[in-house]
N, C-alpha and C positions, 0 to 999 in steps of 0.2 A: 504494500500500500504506500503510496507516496505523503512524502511529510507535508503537516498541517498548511504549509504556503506554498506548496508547489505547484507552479500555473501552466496548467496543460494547454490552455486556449493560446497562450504568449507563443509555446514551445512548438502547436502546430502551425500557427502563423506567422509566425518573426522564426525563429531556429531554423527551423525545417527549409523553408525558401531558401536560405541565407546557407545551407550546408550544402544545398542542393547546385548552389551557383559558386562555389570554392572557398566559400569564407571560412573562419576558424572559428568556431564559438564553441568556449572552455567555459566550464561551470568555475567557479574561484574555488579555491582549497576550504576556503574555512565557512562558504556560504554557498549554498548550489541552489541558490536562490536570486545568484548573481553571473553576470556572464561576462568576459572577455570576447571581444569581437574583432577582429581582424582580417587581411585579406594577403597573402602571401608577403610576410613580416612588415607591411605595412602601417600606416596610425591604426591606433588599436581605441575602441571604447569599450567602458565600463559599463555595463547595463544594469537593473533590477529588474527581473521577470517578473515583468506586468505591464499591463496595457499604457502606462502615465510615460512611459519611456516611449512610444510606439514613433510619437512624433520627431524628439530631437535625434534619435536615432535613426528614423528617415532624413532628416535633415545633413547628418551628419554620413550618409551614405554616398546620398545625393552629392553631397559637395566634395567627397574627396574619392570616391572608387566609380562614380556618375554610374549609379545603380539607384533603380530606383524599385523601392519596394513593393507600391503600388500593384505593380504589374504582376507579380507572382503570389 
């Protein structure tokens, strides 16, 4: 069973896309609540899995790997 904040809907929609098109998203060691995002050792963001992150994290897609989440 997954722990008490584990966001499934985040992990199908934001993860899943994002693994499917080469990115790296690492859960952090001491939270798997949290992600590392990157794109072949490039800028890397920090996420929280949950929908409140959904925007600047597009934003931040958009502007530095011109992917855009939208679409998938």
């Amino acid at each position: 069973m997954a722990g008490k904040h584990y966001n499934t809907k985040f992990i199908h929609s934001v993860i899943s896309p994002l693994k499917k098109n080469g990115f790296t998203c690492v859960p952090l060691p001491k939270s798997k609540n949290k992600y590392s995002i990157s794109k072949e050792g490039g800028l890397e963001i920090r996420v929280h899995a949950g929908m409140s992150c959904y925007h600047p994290l597009r934003r931040f897609l958009k502007n530095n790997y011109n992917f855009d989440l939208e679409n998938y």
